[in-house]
HTML snippet that shows the backbone in 3Dmol.js (N, CA, C, O; Angstrom):
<script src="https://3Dmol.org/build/3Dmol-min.js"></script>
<div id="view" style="width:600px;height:400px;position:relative"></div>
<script>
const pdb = `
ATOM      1  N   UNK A   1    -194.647-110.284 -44.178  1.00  0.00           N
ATOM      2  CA  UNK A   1    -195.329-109.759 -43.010  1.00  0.00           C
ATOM      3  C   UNK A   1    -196.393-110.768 -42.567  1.00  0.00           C
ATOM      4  O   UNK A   1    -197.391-110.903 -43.274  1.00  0.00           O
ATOM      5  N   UNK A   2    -196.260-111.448 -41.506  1.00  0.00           N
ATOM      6  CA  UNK A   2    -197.239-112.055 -40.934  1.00  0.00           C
ATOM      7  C   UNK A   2    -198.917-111.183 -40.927  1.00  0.00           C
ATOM      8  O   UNK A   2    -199.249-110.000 -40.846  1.00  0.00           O
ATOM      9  N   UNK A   3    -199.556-112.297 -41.040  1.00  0.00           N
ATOM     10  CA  UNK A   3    -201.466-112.341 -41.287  1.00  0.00           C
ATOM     11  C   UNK A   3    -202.068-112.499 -39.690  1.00  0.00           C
ATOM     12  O   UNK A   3    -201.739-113.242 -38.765  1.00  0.00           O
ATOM     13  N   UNK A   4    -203.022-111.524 -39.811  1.00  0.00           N
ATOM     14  CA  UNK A   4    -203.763-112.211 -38.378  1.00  0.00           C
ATOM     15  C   UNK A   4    -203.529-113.474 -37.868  1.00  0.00           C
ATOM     16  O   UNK A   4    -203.004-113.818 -36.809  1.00  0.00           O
ATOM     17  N   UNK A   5    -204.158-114.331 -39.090  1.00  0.00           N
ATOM     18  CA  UNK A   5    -203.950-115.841 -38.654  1.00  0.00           C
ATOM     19  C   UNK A   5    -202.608-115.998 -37.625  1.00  0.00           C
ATOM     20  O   UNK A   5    -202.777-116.305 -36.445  1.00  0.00           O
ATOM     21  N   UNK A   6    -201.421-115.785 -38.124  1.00  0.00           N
ATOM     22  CA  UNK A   6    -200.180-116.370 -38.358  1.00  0.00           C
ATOM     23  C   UNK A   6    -200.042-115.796 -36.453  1.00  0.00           C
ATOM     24  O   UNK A   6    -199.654-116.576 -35.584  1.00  0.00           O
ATOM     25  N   UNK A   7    -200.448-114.337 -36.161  1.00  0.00           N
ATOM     26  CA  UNK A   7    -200.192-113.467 -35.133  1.00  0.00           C
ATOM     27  C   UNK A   7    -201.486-114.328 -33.951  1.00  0.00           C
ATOM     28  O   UNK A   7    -201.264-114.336 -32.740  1.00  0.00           O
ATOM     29  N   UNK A   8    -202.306-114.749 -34.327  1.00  0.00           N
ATOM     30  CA  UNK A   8    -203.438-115.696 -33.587  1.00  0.00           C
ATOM     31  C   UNK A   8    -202.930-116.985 -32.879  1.00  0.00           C
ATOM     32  O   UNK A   8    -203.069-117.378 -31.721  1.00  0.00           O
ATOM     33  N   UNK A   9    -202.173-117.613 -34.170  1.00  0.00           N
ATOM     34  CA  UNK A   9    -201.550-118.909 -33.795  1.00  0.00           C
ATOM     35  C   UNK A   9    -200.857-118.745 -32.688  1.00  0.00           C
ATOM     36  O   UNK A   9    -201.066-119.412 -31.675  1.00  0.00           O
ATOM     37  N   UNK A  10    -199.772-117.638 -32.809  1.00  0.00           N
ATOM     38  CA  UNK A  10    -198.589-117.423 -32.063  1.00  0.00           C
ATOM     39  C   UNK A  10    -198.856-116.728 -30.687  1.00  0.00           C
ATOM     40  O   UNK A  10    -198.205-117.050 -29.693  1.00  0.00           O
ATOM     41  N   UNK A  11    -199.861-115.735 -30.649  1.00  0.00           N
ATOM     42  CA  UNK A  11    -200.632-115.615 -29.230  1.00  0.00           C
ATOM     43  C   UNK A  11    -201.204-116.668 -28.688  1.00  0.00           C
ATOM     44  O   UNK A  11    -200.612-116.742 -27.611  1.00  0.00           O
ATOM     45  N   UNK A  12    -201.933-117.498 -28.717  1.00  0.00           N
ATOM     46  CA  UNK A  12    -202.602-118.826 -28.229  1.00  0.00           C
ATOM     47  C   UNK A  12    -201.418-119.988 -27.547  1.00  0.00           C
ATOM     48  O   UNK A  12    -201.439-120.376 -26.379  1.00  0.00           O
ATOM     49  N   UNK A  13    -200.360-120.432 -28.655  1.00  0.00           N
ATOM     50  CA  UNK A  13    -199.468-121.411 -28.762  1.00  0.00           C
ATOM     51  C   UNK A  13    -198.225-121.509 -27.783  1.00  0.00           C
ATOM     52  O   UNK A  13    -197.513-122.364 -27.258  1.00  0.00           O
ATOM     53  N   UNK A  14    -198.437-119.630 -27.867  1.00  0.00           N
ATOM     54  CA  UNK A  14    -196.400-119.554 -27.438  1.00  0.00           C
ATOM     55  C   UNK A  14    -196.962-119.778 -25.833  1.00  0.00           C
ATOM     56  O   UNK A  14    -196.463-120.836 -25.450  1.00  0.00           O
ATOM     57  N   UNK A  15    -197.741-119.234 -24.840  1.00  0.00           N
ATOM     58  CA  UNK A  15    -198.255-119.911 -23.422  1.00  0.00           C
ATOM     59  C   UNK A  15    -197.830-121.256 -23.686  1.00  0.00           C
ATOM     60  O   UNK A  15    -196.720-121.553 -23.245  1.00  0.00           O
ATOM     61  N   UNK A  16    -198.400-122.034 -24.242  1.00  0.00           N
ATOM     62  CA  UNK A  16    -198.369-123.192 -24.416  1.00  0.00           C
ATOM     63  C   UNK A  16    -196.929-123.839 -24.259  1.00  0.00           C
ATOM     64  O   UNK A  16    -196.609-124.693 -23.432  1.00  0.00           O
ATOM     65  N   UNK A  17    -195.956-123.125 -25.434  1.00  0.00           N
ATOM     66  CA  UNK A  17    -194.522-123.870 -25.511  1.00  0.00           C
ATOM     67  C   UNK A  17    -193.936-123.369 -24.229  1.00  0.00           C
ATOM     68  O   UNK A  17    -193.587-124.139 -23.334  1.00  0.00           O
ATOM     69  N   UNK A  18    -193.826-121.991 -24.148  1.00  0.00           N
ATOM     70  CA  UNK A  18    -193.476-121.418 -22.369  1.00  0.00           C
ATOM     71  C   UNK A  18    -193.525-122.194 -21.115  1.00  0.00           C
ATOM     72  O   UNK A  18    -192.601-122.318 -20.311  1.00  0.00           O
ATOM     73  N   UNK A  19    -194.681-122.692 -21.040  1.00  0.00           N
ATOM     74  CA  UNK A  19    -195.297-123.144 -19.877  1.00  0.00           C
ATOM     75  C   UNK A  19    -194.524-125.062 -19.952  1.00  0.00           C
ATOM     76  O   UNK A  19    -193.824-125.429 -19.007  1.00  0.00           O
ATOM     77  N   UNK A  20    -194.718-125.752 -20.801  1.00  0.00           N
ATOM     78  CA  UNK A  20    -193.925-126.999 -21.561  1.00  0.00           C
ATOM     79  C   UNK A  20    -192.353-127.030 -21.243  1.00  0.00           C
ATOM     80  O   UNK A  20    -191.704-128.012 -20.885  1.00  0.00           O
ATOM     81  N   UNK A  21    -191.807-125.476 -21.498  1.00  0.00           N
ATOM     82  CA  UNK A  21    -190.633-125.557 -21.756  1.00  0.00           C
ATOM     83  C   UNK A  21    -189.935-125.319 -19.900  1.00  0.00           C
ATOM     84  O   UNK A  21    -188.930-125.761 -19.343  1.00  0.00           O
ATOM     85  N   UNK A  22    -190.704-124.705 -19.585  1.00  0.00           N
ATOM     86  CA  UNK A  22    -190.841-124.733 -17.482  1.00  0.00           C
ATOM     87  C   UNK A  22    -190.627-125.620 -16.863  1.00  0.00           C
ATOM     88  O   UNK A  22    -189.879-125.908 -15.929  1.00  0.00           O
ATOM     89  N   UNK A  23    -191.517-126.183 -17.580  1.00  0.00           N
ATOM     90  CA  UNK A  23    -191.931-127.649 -17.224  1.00  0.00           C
ATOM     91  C   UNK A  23    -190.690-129.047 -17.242  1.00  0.00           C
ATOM     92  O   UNK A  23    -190.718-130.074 -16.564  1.00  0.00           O
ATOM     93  N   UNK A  24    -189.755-128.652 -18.183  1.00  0.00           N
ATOM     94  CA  UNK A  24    -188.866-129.435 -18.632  1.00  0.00           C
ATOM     95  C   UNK A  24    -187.617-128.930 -17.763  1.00  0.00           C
ATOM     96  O   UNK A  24    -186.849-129.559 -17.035  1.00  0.00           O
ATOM     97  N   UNK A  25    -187.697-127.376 -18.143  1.00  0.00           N
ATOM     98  CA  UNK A  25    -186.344-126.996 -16.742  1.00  0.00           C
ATOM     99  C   UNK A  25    -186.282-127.268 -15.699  1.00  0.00           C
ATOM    100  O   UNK A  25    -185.345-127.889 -15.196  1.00  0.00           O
ATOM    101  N   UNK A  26    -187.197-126.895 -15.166  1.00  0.00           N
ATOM    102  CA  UNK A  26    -187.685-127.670 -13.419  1.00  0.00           C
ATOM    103  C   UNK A  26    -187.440-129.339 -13.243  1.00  0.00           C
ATOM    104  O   UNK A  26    -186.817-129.805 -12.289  1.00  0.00           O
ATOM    105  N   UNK A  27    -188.062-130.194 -14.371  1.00  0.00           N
ATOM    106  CA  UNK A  27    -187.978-131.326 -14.032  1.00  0.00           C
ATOM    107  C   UNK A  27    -186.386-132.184 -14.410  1.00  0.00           C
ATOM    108  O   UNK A  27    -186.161-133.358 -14.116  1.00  0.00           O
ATOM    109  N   UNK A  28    -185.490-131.317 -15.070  1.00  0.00           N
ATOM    110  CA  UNK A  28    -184.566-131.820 -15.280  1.00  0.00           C
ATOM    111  C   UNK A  28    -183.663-131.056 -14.321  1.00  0.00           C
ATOM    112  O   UNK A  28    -182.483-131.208 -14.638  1.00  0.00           O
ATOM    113  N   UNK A  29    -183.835-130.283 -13.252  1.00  0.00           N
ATOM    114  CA  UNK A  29    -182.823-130.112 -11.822  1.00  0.00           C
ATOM    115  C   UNK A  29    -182.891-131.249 -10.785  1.00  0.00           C
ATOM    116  O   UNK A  29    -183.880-131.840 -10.351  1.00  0.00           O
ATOM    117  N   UNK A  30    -182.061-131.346 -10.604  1.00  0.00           N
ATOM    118  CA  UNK A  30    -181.369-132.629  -9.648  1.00  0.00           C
ATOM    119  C   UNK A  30    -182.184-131.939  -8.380  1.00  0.00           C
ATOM    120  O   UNK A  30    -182.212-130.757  -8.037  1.00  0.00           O
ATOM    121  N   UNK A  31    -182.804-133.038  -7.835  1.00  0.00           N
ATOM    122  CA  UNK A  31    -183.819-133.018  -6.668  1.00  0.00           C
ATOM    123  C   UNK A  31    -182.772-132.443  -5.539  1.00  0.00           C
ATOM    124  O   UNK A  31    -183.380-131.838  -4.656  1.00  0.00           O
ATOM    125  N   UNK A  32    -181.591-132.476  -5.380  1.00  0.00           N
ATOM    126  CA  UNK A  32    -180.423-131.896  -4.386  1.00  0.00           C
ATOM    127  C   UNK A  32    -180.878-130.463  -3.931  1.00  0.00           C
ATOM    128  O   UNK A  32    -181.076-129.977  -2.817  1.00  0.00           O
ATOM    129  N   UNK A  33    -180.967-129.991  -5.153  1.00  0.00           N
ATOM    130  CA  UNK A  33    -180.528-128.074  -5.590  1.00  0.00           C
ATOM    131  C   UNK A  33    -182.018-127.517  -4.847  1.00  0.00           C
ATOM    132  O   UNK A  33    -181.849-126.464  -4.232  1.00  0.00           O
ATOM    133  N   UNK A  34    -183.269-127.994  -4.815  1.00  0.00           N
ATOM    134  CA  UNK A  34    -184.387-127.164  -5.170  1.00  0.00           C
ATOM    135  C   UNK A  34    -184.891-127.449  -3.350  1.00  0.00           C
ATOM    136  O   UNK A  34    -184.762-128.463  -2.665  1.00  0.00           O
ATOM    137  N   UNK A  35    -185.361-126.371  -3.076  1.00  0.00           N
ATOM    138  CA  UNK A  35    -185.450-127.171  -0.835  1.00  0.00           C
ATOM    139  C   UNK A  35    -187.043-127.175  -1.044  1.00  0.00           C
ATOM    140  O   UNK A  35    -187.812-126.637  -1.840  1.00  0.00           O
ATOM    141  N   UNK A  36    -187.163-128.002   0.004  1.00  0.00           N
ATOM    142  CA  UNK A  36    -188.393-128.420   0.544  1.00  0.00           C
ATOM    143  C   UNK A  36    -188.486-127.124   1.231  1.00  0.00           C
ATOM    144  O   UNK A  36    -187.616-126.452   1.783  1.00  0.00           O
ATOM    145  N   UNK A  37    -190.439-126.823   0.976  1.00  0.00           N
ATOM    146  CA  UNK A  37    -191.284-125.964   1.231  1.00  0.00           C
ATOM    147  C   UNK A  37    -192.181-126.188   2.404  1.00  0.00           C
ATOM    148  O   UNK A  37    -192.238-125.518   3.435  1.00  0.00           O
ATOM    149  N   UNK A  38    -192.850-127.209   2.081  1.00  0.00           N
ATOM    150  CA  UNK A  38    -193.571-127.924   3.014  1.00  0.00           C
ATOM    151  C   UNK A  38    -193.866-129.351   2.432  1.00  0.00           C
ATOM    152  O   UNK A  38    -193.535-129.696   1.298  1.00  0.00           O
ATOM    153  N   UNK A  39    -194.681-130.327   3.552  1.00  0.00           N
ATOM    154  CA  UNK A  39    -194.308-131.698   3.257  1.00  0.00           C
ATOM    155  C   UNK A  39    -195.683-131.678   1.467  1.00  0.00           C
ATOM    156  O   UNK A  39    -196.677-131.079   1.058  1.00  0.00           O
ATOM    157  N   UNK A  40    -194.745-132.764   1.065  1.00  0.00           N
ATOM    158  CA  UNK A  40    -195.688-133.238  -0.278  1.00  0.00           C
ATOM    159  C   UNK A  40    -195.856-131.943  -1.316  1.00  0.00           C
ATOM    160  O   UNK A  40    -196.926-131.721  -1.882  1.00  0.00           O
ATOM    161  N   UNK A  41    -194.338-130.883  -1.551  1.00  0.00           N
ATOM    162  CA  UNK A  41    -194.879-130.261  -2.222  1.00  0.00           C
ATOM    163  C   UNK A  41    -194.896-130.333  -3.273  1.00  0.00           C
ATOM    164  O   UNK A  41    -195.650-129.703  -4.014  1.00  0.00           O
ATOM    165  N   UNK A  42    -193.664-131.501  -3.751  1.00  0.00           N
ATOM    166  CA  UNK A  42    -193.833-132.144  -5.141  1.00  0.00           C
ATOM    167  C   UNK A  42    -195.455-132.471  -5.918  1.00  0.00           C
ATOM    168  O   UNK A  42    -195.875-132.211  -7.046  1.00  0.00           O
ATOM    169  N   UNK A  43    -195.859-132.909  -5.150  1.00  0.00           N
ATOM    170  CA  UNK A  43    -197.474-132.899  -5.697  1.00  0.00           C
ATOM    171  C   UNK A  43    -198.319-132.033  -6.550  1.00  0.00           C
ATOM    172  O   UNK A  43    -198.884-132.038  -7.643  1.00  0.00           O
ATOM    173  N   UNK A  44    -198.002-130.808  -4.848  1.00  0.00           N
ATOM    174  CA  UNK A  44    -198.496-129.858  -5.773  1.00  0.00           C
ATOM    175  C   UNK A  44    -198.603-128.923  -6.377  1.00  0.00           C
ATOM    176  O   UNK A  44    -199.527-128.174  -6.696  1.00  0.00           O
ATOM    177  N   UNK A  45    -197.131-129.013  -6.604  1.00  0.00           N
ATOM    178  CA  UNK A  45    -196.827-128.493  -7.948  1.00  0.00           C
ATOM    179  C   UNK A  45    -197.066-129.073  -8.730  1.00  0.00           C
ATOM    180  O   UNK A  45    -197.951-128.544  -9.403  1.00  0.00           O
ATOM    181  N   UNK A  46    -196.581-130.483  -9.290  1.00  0.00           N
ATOM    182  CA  UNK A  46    -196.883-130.877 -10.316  1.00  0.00           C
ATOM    183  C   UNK A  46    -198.072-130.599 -10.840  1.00  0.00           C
ATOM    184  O   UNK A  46    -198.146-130.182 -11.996  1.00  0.00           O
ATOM    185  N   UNK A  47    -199.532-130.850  -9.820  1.00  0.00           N
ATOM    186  CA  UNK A  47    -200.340-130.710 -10.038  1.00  0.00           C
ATOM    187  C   UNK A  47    -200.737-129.813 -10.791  1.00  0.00           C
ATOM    188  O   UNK A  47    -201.298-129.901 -11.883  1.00  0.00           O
ATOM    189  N   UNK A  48    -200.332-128.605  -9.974  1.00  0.00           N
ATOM    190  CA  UNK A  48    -200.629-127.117 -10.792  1.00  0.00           C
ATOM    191  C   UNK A  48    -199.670-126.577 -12.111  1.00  0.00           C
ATOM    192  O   UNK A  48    -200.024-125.778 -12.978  1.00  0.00           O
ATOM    193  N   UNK A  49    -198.366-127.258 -11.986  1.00  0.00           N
ATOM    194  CA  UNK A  49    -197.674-126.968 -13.303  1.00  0.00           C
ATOM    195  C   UNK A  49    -198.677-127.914 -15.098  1.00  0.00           C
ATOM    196  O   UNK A  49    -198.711-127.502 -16.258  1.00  0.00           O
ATOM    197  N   UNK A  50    -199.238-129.080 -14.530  1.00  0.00           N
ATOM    198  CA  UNK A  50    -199.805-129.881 -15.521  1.00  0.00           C
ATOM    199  C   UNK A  50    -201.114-129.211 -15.646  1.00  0.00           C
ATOM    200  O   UNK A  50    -201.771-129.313 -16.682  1.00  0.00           O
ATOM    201  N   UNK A  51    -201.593-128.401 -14.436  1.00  0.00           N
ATOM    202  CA  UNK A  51    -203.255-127.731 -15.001  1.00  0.00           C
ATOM    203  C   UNK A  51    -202.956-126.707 -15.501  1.00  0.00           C
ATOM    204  O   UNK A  51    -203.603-126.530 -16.533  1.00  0.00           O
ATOM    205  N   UNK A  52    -202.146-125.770 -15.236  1.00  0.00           N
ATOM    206  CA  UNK A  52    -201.594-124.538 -16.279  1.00  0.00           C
ATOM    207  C   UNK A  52    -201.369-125.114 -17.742  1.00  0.00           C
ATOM    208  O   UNK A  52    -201.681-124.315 -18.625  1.00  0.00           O
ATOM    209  N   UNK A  53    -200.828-126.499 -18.226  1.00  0.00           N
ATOM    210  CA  UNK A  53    -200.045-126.703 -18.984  1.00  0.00           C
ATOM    211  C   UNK A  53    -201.692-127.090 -20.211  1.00  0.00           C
ATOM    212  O   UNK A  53    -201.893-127.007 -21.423  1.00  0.00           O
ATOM    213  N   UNK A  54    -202.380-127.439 -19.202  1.00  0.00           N
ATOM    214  CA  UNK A  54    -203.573-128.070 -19.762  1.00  0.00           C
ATOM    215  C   UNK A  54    -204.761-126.611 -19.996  1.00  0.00           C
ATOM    216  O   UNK A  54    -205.148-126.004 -20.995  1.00  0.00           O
ATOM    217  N   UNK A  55    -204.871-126.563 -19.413  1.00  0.00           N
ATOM    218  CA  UNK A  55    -205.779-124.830 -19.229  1.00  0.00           C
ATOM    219  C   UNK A  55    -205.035-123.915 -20.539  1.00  0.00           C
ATOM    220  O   UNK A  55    -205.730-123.139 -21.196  1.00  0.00           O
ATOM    221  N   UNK A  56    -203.653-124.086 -20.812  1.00  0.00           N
ATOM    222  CA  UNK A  56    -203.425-123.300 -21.979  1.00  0.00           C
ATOM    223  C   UNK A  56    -203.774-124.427 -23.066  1.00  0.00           C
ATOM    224  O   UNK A  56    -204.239-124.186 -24.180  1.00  0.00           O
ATOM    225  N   UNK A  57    -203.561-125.318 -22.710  1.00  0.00           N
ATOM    226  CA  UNK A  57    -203.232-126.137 -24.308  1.00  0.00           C
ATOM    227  C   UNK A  57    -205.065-126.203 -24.697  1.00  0.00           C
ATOM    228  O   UNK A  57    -205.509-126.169 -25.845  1.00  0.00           O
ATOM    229  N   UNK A  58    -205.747-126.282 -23.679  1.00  0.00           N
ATOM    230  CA  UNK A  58    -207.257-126.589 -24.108  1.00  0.00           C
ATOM    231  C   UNK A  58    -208.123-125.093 -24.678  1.00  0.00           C
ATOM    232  O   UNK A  58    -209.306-124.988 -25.001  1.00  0.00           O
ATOM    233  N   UNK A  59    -206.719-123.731 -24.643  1.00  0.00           N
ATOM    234  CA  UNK A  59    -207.320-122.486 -24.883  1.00  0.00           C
ATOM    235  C   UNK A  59    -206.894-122.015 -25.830  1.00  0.00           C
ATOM    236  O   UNK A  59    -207.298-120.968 -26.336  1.00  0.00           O
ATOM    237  N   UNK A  60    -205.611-123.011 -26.408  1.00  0.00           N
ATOM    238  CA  UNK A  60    -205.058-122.817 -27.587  1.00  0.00           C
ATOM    239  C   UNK A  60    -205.720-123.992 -28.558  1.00  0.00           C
ATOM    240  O   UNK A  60    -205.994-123.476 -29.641  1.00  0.00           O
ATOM    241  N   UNK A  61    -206.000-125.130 -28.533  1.00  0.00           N
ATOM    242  CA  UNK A  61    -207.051-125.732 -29.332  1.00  0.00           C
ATOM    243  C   UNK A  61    -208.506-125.042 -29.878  1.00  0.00           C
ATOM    244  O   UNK A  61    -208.895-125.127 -31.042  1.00  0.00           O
ATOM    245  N   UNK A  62    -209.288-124.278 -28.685  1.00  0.00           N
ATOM    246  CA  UNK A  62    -210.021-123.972 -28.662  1.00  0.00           C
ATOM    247  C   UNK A  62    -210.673-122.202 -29.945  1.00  0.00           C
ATOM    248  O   UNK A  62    -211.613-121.700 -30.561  1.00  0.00           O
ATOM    249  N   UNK A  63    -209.228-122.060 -29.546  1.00  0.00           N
ATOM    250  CA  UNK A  63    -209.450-120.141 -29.972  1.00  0.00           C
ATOM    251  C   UNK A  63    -208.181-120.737 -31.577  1.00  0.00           C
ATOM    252  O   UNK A  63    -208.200-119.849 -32.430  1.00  0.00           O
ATOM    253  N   UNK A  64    -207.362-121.792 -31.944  1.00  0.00           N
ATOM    254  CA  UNK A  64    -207.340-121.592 -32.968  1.00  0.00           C
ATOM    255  C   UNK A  64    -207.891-122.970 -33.824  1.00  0.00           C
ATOM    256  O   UNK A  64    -207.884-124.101 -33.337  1.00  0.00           O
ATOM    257  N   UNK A  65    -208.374-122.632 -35.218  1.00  0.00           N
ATOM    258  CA  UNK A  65    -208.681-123.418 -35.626  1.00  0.00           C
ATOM    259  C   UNK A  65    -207.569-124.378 -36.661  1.00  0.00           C
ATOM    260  O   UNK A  65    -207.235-124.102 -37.813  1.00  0.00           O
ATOM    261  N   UNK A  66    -207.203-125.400 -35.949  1.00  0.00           N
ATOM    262  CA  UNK A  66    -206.180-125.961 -36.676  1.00  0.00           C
ATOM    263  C   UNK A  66    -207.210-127.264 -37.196  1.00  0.00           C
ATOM    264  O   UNK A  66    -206.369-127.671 -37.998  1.00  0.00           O
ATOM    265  N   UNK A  67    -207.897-127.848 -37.305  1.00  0.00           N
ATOM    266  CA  UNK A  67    -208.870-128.569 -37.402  1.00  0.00           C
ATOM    267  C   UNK A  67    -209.177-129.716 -36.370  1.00  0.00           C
ATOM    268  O   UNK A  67    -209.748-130.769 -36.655  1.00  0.00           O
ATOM    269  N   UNK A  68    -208.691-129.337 -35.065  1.00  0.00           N
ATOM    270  CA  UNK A  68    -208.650-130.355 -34.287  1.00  0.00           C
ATOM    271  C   UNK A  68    -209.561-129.723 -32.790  1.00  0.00           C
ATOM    272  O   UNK A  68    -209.835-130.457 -31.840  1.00  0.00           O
ATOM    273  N   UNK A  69    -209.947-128.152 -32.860  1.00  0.00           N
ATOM    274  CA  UNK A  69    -210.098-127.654 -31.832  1.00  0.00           C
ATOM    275  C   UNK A  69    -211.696-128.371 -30.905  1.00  0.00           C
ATOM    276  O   UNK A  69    -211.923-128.158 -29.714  1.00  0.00           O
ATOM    277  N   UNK A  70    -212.459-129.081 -31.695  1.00  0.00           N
ATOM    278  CA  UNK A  70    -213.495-130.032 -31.447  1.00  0.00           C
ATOM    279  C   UNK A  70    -213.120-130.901 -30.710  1.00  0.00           C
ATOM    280  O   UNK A  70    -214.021-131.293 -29.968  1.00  0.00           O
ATOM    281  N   UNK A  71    -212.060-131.448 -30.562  1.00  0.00           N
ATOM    282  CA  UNK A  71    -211.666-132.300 -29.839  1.00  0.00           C
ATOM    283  C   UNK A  71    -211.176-132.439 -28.301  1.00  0.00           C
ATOM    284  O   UNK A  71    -210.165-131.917 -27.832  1.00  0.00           O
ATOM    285  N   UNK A  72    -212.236-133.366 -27.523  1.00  0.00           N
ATOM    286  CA  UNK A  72    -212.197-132.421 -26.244  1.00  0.00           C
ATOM    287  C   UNK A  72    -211.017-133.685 -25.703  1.00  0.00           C
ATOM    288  O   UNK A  72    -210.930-134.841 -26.115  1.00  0.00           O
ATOM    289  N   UNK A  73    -210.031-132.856 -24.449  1.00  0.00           N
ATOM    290  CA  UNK A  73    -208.885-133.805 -24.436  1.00  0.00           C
ATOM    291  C   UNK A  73    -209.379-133.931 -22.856  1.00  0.00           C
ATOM    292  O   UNK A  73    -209.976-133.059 -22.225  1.00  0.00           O
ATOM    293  N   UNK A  74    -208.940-135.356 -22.334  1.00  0.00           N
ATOM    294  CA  UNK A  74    -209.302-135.442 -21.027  1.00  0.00           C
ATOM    295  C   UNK A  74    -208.197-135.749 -20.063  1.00  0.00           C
ATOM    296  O   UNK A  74    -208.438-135.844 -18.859  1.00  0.00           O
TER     297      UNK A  74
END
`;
const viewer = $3Dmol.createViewer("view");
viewer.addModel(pdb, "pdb");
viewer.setStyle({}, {cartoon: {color: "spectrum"}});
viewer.zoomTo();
viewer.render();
</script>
């Protein structure tokens, strides 16, 4: 039976792999398939798919202690 700890890790982390794993589906569809929204929207998305990606990963460092959560990433 999983420990707080173990149930901590896995609340914090799994955002993390989710959001990573999005990240990889999207970018591996052939630019053909997906339509233009408006101009430059590649941007910003990316933009906002990499600050989600970052906003979890800096909340999963933060809230678990793997011994690295001190470490501020830029």
């Amino acid at each position: 039976m999983p420990n707080k700890k173990h149930l901590r890790i896995f609340k914090f982390w799994l955002p993390v792999f989710i959001c990573a794993s999005g990240i990889f589906y999207f970018s591996s569809l052939p630019g053909t398939r997906i339509p233009n929204l408006f101009l430059h929207e590649d941007i910003v998305f990316h933009f906002f798919a990499y600050l989600t990606l970052a906003l979890f990963f800096s909340r999963a460092l933060k809230n678990t202690s793997l011994g690295i959560s001190g470490i501020k990433i830029v």
